[in-house]
Each structure stands twice: as C-alpha cells, then as structure tokens.
matplotlib code that plots the C-alpha trace (Angstrom):
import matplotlib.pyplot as plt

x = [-166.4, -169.2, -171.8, -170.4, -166.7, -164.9, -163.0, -159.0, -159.2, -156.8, -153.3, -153.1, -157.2, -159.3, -161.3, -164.8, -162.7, -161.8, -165.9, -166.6, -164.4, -165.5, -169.0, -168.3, -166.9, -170.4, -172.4, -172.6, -172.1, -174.5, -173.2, -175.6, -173.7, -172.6, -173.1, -170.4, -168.1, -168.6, -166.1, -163.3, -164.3, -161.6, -160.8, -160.2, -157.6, -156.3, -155.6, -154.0, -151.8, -148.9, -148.7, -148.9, -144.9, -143.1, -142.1, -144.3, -143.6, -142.7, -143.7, -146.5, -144.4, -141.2, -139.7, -138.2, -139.6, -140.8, -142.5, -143.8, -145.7, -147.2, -148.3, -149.8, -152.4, -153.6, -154.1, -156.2, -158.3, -159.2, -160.4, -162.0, -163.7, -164.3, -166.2, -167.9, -169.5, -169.8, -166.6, -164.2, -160.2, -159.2, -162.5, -161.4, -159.4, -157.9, -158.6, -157.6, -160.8, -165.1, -164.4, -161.1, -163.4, -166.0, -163.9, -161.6, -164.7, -166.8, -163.9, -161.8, -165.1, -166.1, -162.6, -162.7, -166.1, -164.9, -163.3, -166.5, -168.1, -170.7, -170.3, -173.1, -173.5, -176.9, -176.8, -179.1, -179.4, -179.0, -175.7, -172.9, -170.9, -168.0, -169.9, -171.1, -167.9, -166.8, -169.6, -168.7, -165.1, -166.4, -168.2, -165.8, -162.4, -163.8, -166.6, -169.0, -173.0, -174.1, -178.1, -178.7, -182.2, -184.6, -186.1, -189.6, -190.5, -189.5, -186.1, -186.4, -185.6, -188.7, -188.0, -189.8, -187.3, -184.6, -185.4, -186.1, -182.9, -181.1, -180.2, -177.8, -174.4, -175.6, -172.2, -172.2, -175.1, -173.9, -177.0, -176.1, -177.7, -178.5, -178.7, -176.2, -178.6, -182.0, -181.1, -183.5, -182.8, -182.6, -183.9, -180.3, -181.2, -183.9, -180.9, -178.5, -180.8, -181.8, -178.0, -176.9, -179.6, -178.7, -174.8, -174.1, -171.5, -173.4, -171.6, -172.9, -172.2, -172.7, -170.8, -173.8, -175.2, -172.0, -172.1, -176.2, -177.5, -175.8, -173.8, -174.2, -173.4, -174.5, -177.7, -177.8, -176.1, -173.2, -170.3, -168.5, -169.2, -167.6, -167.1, -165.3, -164.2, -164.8, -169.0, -169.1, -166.5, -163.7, -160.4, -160.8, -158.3, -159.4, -162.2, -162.4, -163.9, -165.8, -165.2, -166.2, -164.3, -164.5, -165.6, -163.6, -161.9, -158.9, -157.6, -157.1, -154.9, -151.4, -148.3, -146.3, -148.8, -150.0, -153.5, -153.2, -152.3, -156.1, -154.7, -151.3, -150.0, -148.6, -151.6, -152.5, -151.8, -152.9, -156.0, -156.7, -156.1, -158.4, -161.2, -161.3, -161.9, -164.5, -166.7, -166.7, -167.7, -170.6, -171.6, -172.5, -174.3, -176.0, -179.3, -180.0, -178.7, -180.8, -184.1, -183.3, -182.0, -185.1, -187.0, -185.1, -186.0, -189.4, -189.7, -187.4, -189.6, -192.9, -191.4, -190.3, -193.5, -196.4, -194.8, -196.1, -193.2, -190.5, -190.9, -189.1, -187.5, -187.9, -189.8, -188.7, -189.9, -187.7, -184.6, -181.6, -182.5, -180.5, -181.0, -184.0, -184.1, -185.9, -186.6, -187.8, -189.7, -189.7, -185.5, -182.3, -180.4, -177.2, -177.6, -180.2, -176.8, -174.4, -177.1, -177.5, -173.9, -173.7, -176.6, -174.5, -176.2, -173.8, -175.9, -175.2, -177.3, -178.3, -176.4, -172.8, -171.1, -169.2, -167.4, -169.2, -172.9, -174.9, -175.8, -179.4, -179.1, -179.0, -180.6, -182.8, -184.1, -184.3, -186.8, -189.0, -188.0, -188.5, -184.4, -185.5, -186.4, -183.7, -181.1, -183.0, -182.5, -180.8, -179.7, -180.1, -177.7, -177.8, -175.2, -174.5, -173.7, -176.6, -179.0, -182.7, -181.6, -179.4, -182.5, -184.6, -182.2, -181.6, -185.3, -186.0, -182.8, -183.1, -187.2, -186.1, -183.1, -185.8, -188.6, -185.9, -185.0, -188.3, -189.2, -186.2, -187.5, -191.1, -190.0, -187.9]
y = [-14.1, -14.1, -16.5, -20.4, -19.5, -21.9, -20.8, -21.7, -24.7, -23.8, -25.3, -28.4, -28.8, -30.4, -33.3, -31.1, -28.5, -31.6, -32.7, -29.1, -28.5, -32.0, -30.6, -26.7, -28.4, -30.3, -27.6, -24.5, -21.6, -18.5, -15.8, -13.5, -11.8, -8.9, -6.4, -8.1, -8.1, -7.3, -8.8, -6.6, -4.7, -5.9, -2.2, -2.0, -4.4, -3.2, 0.2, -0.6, -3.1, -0.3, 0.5, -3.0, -2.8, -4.4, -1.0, 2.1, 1.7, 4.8, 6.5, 8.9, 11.3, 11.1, 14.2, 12.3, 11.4, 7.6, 9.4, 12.2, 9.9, 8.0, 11.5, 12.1, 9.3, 9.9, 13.2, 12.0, 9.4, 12.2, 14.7, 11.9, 10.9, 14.0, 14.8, 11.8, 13.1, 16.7, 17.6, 19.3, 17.4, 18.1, 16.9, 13.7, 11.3, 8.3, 5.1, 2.0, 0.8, 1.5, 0.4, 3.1, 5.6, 5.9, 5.8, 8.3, 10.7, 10.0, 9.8, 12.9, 15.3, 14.5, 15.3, 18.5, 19.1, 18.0, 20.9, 22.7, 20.9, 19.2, 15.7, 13.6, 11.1, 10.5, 7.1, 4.5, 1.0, -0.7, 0.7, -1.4, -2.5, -0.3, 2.5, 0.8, 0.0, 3.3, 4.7, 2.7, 4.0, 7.7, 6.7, 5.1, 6.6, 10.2, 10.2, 11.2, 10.1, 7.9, 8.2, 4.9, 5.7, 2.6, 1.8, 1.3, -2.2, -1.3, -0.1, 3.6, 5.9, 7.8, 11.6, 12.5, 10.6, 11.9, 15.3, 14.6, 13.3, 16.7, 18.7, 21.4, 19.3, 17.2, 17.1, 14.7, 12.8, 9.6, 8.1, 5.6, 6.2, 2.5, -0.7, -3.3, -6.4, -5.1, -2.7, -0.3, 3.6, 6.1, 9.5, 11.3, 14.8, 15.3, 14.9, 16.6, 19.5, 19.4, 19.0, 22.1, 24.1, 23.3, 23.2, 20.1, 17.9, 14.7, 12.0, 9.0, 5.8, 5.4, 1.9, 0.0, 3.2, 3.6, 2.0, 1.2, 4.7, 8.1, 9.3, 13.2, 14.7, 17.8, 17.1, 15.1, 18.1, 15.4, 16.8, 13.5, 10.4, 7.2, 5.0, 1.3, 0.5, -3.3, -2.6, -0.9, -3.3, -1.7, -3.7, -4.4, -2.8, 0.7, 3.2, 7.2, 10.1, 13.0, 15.7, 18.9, 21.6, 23.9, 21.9, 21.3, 18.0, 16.6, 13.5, 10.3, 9.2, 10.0, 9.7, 11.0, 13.9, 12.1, 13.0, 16.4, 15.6, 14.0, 10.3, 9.6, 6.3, 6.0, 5.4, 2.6, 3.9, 0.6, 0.9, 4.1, 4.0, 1.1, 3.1, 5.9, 3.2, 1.4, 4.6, 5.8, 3.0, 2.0, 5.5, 5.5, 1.5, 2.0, 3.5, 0.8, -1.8, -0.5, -1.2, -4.7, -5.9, -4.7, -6.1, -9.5, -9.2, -8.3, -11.4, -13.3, -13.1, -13.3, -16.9, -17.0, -15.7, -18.2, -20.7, -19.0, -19.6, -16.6, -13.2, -10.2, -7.6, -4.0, -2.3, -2.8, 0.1, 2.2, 0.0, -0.6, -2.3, -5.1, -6.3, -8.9, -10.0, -12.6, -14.6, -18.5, -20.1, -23.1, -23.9, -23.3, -20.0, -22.2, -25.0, -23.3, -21.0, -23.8, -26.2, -23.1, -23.1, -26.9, -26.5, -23.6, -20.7, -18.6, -16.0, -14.2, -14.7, -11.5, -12.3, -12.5, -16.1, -15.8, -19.0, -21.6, -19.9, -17.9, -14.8, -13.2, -10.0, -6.9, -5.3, -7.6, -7.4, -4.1, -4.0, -6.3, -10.0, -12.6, -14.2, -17.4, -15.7, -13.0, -16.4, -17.9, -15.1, -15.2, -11.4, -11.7, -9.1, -9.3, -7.6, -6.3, -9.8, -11.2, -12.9, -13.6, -17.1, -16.9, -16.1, -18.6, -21.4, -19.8, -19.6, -23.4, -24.5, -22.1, -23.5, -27.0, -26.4, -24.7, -27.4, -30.2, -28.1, -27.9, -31.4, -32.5, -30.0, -31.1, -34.8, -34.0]
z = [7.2, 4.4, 4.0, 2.9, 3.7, 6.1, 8.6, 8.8, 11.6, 14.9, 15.6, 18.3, 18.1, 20.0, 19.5, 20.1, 17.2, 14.9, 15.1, 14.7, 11.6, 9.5, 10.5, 8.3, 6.0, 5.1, 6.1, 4.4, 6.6, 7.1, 8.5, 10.3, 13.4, 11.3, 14.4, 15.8, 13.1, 9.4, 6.4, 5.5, 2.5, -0.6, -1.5, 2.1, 2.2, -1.2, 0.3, 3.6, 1.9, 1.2, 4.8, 6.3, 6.5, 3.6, 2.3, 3.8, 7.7, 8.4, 12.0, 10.7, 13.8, 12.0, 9.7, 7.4, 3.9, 5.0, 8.1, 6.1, 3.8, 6.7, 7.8, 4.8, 4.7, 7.9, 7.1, 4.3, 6.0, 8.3, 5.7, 4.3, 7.8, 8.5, 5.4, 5.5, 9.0, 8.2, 10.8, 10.4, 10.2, 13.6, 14.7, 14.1, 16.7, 15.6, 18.5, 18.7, 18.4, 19.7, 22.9, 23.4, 21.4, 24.1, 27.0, 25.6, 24.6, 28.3, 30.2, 28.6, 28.8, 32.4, 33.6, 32.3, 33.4, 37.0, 37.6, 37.3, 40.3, 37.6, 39.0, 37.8, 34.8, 32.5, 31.0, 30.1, 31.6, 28.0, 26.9, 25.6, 28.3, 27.0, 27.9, 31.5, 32.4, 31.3, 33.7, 36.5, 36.4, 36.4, 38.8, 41.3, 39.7, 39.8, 42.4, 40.2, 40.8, 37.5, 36.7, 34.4, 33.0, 32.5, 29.0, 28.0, 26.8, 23.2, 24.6, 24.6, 27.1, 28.2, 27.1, 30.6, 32.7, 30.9, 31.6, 35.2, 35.5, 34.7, 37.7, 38.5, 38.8, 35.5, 34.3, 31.0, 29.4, 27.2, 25.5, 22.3, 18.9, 18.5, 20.1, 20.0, 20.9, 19.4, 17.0, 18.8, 18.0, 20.6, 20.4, 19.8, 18.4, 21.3, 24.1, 22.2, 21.5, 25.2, 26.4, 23.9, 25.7, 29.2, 28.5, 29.8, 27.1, 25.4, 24.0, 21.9, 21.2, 17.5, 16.3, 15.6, 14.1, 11.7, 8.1, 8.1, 8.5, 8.7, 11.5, 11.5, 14.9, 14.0, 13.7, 16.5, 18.6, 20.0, 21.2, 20.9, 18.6, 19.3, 16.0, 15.6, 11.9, 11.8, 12.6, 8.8, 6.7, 7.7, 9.8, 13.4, 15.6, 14.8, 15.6, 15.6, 18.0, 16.6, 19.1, 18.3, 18.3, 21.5, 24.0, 26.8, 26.8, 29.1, 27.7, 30.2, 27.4, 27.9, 25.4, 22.6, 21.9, 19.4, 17.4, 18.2, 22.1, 22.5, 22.2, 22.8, 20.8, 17.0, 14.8, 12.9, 10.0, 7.8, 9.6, 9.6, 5.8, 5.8, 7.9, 5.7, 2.6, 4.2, 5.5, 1.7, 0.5, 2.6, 3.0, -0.7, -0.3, 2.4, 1.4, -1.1, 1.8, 4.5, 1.9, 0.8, 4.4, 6.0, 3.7, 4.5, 8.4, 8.0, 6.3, 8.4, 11.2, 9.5, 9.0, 12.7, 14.4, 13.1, 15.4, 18.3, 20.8, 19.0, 20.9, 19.0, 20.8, 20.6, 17.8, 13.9, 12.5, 14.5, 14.9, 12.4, 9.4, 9.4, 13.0, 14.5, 18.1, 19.3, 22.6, 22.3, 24.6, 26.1, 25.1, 27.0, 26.0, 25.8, 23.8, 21.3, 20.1, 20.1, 17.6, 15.6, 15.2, 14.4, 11.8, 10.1, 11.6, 12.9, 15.4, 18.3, 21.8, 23.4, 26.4, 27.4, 27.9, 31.1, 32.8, 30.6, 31.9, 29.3, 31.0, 30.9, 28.5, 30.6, 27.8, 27.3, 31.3, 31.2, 28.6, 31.2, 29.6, 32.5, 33.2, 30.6, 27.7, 28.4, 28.0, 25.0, 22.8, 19.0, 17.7, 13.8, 12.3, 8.4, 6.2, 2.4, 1.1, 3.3, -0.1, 0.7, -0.3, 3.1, 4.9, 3.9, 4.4, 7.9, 8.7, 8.2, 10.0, 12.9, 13.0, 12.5, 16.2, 17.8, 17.2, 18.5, 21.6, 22.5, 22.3, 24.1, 26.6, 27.0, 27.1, 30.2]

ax = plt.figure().add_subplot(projection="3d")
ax.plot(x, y, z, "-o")
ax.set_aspect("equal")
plt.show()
C-alpha cells in the first residue's frame, strides 16, 4: 500500500476496526514498513495478468499447447532472473516464497553434506527467524551442532569469531547479507571467500538485500541465495533460490519433480511471471533510489536525534539505504506503535507481537540494547514512492506520539 491510500475495511468489523477505519479515512496514511512488504509494481501486475486463470491456466508440467505456454514463461522469468544475478538458468529455483527459499537452500545443503560426517552449523544470533527456525530444525531434526555467532554493537559479526568458529566437521555456514530490523550489512564476500577456501557450503539470506542493492552471488562466493519477490515490488507468495551449479544439494522438498527435481510443487506461474518483472525493473531504479532514500534517512533522523531520548541502531553508513532503526526512551514499546498507527504512521517495531505482548527484538538484544529500549523500537523502512514530503510529515507526527508517551509516562 503507497503513501495516502486507504485500505479496503474488513467484513463483520469490529467496533475498535470501525473507530480505526473513520480514523484513515481523515488521516492521511504514510507508509514506511516497506521491508515488510513493498507495493506491487503496476507492470508487475500487468504481466502476470494473462496467467492469473481466465484464459492462460495451463499446468506449466503439461505437454499440451496450454501447458507448453505456461512452460515457456517460466522459462523466461528464469533466464531473466538468472541474468539479472549473473547465474546461469538452472541456477535458479522457483519457491513459494523467502521463508521456503532459505529452508529449502540450508536445509537441502546440510543433508547432503550429512553424509559426509560434517555436522555443525555457523549462524549468527541476528538472523531472520526463517533462518533460526530453519537452524533449530537442523539442529534437532538432523543432530547437527548450531554455532550462532554474537554481533558487535553495530550488528556485525566479528570476522575473528567467525573464523574461530570453523572446525573440522563445519558443515554449512548461513550468514545473511542484510538485516531485516536495522538494515545492517554483513560482511558476505569475506565468509564466502573464507567458506570457498575451506570447502564448507555458505548460504545467505539476501531478501532484504534484493531490490535496494545488487544481489551477485558470485562475488559474494554463496553457494545458495535465498530471495522473496514481495521485498523488491514484486507479488507476495513467491521467492527464488540461487544454487549454484555443482554443489551437492538433497532436496527436503518432495513432489512432482518439479523445478528440475529441487522443489517439488507446480509453480506459480503468475508469480513467477510477476518476479521476473519486478527484479528488471528495480534492478535498473535502484541506484538512483538507494541515493535519494538515504538522503531521506539521514535527515530523518537528524530530525529524530536533537530530542535526546531516540537511540539509532546499528551503523548507517554501512546498512541499506532505505532503513532507520531507532530505540526511544522513556515510552512503552506497545503503545508507541499502535499511536503511530492512529496518527497515520504506519511503522514496524523491532520486535515480534506474540499473544497480545510486544516482544524485546532478538536482534535488537544481541547488539547489547537493555529489554526496554529493545521493546520501544520503530524500524523505518522507506521505499521508491517514499517523497521527502512523506518524511517530514512523519518526523513531526512520530515527535509529536513520542513527546505524549513520554509525558503520560513521567506523570505516572
């Protein structure tokens, strides 16, 4: 959803979703989550609109003419995915999405390296929880032993404990190439290069990393990029996995053989189409984006800081352009998202909500944030409709929550 467009409201709401909508309809909207979800792109939507199921439905694993032409764009999204990431086509795995990208690549290379007796994990402690969760199934599925490397304050694994962590039954190494939450980079072509040299797989997590900056795995030395369409303006629903060609891999996906017998499951062939659309299109933007959104947060939180109480998280100059991160003091993580949501601010806290509790950030506690500012944190994520009109506005209403909060606070 762009900046100022309403949402449709729900069937059978609720009175707190009848307020709610009589409240966006007075309130112009400003939408700054994009690193949880961008707008699909119009050319996007233009192109998977054939393929939708009206008239080109056809089972891209059919031999007949219908299936043939489903066949034919996917082919074409792949060449055009894989050129886009310097791959070659049957380097490219369709997914149902990031999440199913990054278990498919962690979980298919560590059960082929299982065999081997290599039967120990190198992660980091600030991973999306895709790739935790992914780590704790190796870990308790397939024995293995999981190393989850701290981060500095900034947010960066040390290079020293990384290295440390190697030893002889290192197995896999899955290190993302940017933060989620912070937007903070991660040194990806040192561990590859140092994985390469020691033969041990490495596979990275690159959603937040697709569509704001380029993706090139060879450079990186990944044997395995995991990618979600909806991060970079493409449909949600869909995602791709860049393994390269060689390395052992046993897929934990089962089915029709489908993707070349990597992922079983009839693609998506809308989204696929709509992928492949998307990742042209911002590949050629994003250059020109990355400048004029960092410019935005820069001074986005020049306005944020000379209050004294915002605390930003991890280190701009060496995190995605688009994302800010800050802490507040003195206001409860809770309701500080829920007002910025009733002034029109729609944000993302660095922490989970789980059973009606916000959650402290794991990320944000690994980085050495006490529990409280861990809870009171906003994630800014700007994107290619974002205007430095947006900002401003969402400056002084953000400032003007924040400055009520912590009045209500101190008078308590």
């Amino acid at each position: 959803m762009a900046s100022g467009i309403i949402p449709s409201p729900p069937k059978n709401p609720s009175l707190y979703q009848l307020i709610l909508a009589k409240l966006l309809s007075i309130v112009k909207r400003i939408y700054l989550d994009h690193n949880a979800s961008t707008p699909l792109l119009p050319e996007s939507l233009e192109a998977m609109r054939p393929w939708l199921g009206a008239d080109d439905f056809g089972n891209p694993s059919s031999q007949h003419t219908c299936g043939r032409w489903a066949r034919a764009a996917v082919d074409d999204a792949r060449s055009e995915m894989a050129s886009l990431l310097g791959a070659g086509d049957m380097e490219i795995i369709f997914t149902g999405g990031g999440t199913e990208s990054i278990f498919l690549g962690m979980a298919g290379l560590a059960i082929a390296a299982h065999g081997s007796g290599k039967r120990h994990l190198i992660t980091q402690a600030t991973e999306h929880p895709a790739a935790l969760q992914t780590g704790a199934w190796i870990e308790k599925v397939l024995g293995w032993r999981v190393t989850r490397l701290p981060v500095d304050a900034c947010g960066k694994v040390v290079r020293e404990d990384f290295v440390r962590a190697f030893c002889g039954d290192t197995g896999l190494v899955s290190i993302m190439s940017a933060n989620n939450e912070t937007g903070v980079r991660q040194e990806t072509a040192f561990f590859g290069a140092f994985c390469r040299e020691k033969g041990v797989p490495f596979h990275c997590d690159a959603a937040q990393s697709f569509g704001k900056e380029p993706v090139a795995p060879s450079d990186w030395g990944a044997d395995a990029v995991s990618l979600a369409a909806h991060k970079a303006y493409g449909p949600k629903g869909v995602g791709a996995l860049y393994l390269r060609n060689g390395i052992p891999f046993e897929s934990p996906l089962v089915g029709g053989g489908q993707e070349g017998g990597r992922r079983g499951g009839t693609e998506n062939v809308a989204g696929i189409v709509g992928m492949a659309v998307a990742a042209r299109f911002v590949s050629e933007k994003s250059a020109g984006d990355s400048s004029r959104l960092r410019g935005c947060v820069e001074w986005l939180w020049g306005g944020l800081k000379e209050t004294g109480f915002f605390y930003r998280n991890g280190l701009g100059e060496d995190a995605l352009p688009n994302t800010l991160n800050v802490s507040v003091e003195g206001v409860d993580g809770e309701s500080l998202l829920m007002m910025c949501d009733l002034a029109g601010v729609e944000l993302s806290a660095g922490s989970a909500c789980r059973m009606g509790s916000v959650q402290p950030s794991h990320v944000l506690v690994a980085m050495g944030r006490s529990v409280g500012l861990a809870r009171a944190s906003l994630r800014f994520s700007l994107g290619r409709e974002t205007t430095s009109e947006d900002i401003a506005e969402a400056c002084r209403r953000v400032l003007e929550v924040v400055g009520r909060l912590r009045e209500k606070h101190q008078n308590w």
